[in-house]
TINUDREN-820320 format. One line per 3 residues: their letters; for each residue x, y, z of N, C-alpha, C. Coordinates in pm, whole numbers. Layout:
A) X:Y:Z:X:Y:Z:X:Y:Z ~ ... .
This chain:
XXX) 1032:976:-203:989:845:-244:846:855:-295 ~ 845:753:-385:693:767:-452:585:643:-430 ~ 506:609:-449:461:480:-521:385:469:-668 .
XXX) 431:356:-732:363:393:-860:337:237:-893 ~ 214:211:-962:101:95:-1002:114:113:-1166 ~ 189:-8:-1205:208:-60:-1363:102:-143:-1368 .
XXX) -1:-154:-1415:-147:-243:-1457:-49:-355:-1509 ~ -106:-474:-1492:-54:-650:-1537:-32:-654:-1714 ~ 55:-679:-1703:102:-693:-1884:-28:-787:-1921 .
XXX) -148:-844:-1857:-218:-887:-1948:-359:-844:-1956 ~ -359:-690:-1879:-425:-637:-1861:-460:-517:-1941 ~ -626:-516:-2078:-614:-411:-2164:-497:-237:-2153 .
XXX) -432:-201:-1989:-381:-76:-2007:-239:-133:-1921 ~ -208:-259:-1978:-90:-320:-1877:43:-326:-2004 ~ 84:-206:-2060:214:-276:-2172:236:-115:-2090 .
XXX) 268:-76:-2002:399:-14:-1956:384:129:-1938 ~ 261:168:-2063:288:324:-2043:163:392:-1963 ~ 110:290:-1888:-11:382:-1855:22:380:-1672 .
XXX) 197:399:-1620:228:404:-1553:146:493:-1448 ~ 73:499:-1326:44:613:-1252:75:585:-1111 ~ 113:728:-1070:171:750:-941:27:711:-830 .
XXX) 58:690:-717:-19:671:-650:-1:765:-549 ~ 69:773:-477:143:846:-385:256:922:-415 ~ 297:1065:-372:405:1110:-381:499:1165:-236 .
XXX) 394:1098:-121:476:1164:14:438:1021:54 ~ 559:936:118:519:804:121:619:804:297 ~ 596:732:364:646:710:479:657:543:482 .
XXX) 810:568:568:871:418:568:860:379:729 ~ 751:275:774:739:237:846:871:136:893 ~ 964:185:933:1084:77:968:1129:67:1079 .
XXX) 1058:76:1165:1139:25:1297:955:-71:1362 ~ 999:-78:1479:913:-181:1555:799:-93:1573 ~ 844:48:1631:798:92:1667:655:192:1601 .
XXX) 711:239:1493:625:268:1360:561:152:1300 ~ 594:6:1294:531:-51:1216:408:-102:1322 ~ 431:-104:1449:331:-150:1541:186:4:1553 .
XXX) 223:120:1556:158:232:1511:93:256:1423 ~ 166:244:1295:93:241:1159:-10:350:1164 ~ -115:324:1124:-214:484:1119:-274:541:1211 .
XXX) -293:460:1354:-327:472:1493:-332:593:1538 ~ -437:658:1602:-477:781:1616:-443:909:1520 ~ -452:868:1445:-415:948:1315:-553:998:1265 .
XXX) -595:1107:1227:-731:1178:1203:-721:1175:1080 ~ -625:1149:939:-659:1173:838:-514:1125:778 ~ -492:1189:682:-379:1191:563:-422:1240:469 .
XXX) -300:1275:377:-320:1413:254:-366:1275:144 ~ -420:1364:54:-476:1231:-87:-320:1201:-141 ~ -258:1241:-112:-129:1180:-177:-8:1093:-107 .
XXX) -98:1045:28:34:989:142:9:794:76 ~ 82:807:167:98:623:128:190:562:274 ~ 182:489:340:219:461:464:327:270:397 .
XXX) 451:268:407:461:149:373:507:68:470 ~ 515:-60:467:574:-144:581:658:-215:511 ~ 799:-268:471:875:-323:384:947:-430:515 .
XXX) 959:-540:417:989:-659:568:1080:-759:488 ~ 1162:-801:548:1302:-905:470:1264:-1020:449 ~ 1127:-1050:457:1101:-1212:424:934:-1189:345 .
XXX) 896:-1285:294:730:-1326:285:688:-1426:396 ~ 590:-1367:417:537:-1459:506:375:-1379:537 ~ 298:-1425:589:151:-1419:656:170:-1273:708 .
XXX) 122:-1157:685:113:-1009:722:-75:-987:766 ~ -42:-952:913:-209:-890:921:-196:-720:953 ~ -337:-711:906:-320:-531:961:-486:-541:1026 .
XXX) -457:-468:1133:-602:-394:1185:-617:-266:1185 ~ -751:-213:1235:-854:-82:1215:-841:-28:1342 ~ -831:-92:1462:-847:-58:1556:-722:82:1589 .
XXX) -821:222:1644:-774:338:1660:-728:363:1561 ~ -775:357:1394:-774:462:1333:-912:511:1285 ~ -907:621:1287:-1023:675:1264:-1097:728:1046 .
XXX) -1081:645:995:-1047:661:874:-1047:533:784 ~ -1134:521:678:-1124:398:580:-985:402:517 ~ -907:333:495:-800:311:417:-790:190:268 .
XXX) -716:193:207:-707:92:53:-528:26:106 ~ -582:-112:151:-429:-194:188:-389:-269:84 ~ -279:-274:29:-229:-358:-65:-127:-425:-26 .
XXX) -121:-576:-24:-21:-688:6:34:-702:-121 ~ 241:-709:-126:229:-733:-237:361:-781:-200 ~ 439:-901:-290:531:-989:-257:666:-948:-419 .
XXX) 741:-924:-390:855:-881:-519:775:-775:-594 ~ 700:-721:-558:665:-573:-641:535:-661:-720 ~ 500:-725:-675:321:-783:-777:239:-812:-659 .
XXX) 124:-735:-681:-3:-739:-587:-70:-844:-573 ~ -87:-903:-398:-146:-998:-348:-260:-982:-358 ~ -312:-892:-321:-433:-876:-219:-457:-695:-242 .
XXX) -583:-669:-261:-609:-498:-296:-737:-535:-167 ~ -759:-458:-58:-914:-430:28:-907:-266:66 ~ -1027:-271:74:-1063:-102:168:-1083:-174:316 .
XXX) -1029:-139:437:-1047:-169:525:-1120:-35:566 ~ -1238:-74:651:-1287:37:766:-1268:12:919 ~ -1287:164:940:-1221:206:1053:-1258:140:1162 .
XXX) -1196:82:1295:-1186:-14:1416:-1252:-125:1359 ~ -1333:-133:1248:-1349:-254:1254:-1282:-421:1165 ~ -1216:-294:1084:-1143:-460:972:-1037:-512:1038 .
XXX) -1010:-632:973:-887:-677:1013:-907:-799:880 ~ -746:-776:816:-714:-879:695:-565:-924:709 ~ -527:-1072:645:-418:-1105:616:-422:-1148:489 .
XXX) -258:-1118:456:-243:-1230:330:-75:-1200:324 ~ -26:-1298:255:94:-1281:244:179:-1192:158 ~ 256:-1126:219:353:-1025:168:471:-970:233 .
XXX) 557:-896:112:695:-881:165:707:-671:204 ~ 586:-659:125:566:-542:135:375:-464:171 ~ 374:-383:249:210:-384:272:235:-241:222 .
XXX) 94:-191:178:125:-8:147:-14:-22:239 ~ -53:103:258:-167:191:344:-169:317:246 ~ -313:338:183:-331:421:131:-494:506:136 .
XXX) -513:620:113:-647:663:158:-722:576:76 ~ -856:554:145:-973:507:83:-989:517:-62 ~ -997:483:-121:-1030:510:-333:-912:452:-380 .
XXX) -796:524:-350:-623:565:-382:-628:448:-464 ~ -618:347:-464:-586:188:-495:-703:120:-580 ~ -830:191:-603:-967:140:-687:-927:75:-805 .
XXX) -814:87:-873:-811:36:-1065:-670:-88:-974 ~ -671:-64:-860:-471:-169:-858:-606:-269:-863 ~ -504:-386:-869:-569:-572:-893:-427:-646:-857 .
XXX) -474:-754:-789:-356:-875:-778:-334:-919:-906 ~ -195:-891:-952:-100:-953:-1056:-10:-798:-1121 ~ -100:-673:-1099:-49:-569:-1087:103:-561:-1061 .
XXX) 198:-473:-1111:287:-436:-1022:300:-319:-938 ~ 294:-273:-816:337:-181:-709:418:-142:-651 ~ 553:-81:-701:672:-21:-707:683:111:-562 .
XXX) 798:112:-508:858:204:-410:933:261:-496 ~ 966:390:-551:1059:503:-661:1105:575:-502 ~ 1246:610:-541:1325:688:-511:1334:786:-608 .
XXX) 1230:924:-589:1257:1024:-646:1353:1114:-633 ~ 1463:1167:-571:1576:1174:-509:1670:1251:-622 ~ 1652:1146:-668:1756:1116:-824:1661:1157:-975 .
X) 1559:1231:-975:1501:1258:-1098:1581:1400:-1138 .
């Protein structure tokens, strides 16, 4: 699985082809148990991980800092278009906003995404 950031069709590099991957080793936070964990005592990640949380409704999503040791780039994003882009730092952030999908990505990873963006989950599998 991948993640990949299409810039906003009304955005100077947003007509489709300036597609870029963000992540190419992506982890699916899907049970209770992983999504309550999330990056928690975790010392790092490779520049190419991406941590996702995918959830069957929209609604109000928070994430905190506490016990990870590491700035991260969170993106809220509802049908594949970005809510919300922050760098959270370590034990101390904490943000909400609404979404159907959250990514976790290293610090920078996410610098050019923007809300109205699209932020896609690829099943590379099949290339």
């Amino acid at each position: 699985m991948r993640l990949v950031h299409d810039p906003a069709a009304d955005s100077p590099s947003g007509d489709g082809t300036d597609r870029e991957i963000l992540a190419t080793a992506v982890d699916l936070a899907d049970s209770i148990v992983s999504q309550t964990r999330g990056l928690m005592f975790r010392r790092s990640v490779p520049d190419d991980y991406a941590l996702a949380f995918q959830f069957d409704s929209t609604k109000t999503r928070d994430l905190h800092m506490l016990f990870v040791f590491f700035p991260i780039d969170a993106v809220w994003i509802v049908d594949g278009v970005v809510q919300r882009v922050e760098t959270l730092r370590p034990w101390r952030s904490f943000a909400r906003e609404k979404a159907n999908l959250i990514v976790e990505l290293p610090a920078g990873t996410a610098a050019d995404v923007e809300p109205g963006d699209r932020l896609v989950l690829e099943d590379d599998r099949n290339r």
